[in-house]
C-alpha positions in Angstrom: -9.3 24.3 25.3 -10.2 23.4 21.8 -8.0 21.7 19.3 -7.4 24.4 16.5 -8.7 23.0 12.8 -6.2 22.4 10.2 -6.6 24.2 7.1 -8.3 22.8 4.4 -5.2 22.5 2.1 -3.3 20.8 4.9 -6.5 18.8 6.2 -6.4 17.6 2.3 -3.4 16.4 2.2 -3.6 14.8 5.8 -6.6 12.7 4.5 -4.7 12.2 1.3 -2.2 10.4 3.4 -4.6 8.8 5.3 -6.0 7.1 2.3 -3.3 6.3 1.2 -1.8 4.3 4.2 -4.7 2.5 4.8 -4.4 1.4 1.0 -1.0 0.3 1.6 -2.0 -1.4 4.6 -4.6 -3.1 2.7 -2.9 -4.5 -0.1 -0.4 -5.9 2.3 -2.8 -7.9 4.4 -4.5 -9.7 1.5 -1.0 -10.4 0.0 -0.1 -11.9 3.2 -2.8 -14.3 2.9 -1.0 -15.8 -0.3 2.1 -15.6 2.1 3.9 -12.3 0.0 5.8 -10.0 2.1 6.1 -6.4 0.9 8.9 -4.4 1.9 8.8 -0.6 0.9 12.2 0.3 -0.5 13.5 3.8 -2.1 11.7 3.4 -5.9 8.5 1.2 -4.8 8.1 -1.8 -3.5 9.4 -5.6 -3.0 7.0 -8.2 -3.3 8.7 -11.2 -2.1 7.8 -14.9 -1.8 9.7 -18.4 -1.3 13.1 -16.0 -1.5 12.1 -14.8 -4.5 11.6 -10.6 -5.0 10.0 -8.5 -7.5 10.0 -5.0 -8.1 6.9 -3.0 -7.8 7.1 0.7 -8.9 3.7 2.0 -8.0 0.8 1.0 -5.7 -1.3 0.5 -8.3 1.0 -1.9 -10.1 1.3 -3.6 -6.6 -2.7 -3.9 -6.9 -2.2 -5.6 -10.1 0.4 -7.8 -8.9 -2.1 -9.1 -5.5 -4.9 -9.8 -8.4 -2.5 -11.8 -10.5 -1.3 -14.2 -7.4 -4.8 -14.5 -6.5 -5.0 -12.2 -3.2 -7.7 -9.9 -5.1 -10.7 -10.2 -6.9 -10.4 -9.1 -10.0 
């Protein structure tokens, strides 16, 4: 029996996800290198260090933020 393909709007939007996870993910890790967690919370995201938290609306504000600290190349 064969798996059945998804169609292209929904296979879109399951890459889309995809991509975007693994973005997520990646961000995270190099962040945790510079000892940051990042908590995902209801408007973005929490970048915390030493007890100390900051608000992060978008992911691409968050990729900012790991290039500021030092976890990214610029």
């Amino acid at each position: 029996m064969e798996a059945q393909a998804l169609p292209a709007d929904q296979a879109d939007a399951t890459e889309r996800t995809r991509l975007a996870e693994k973005r997520l993910a990646t961000v995270r890790a190099e962040l945790a290198f510079k000892a940051v967690t990042v908590h995902i919370v209801h408007d973005g995201y929490l970048a915390c260090k030493y007890g100390y938290c900051r608000s992060v609306p978008t992911i691409e504000a968050l990729e900012a933020f790991a290039v500021q600290v030092g976890a990214r190349a610029a």
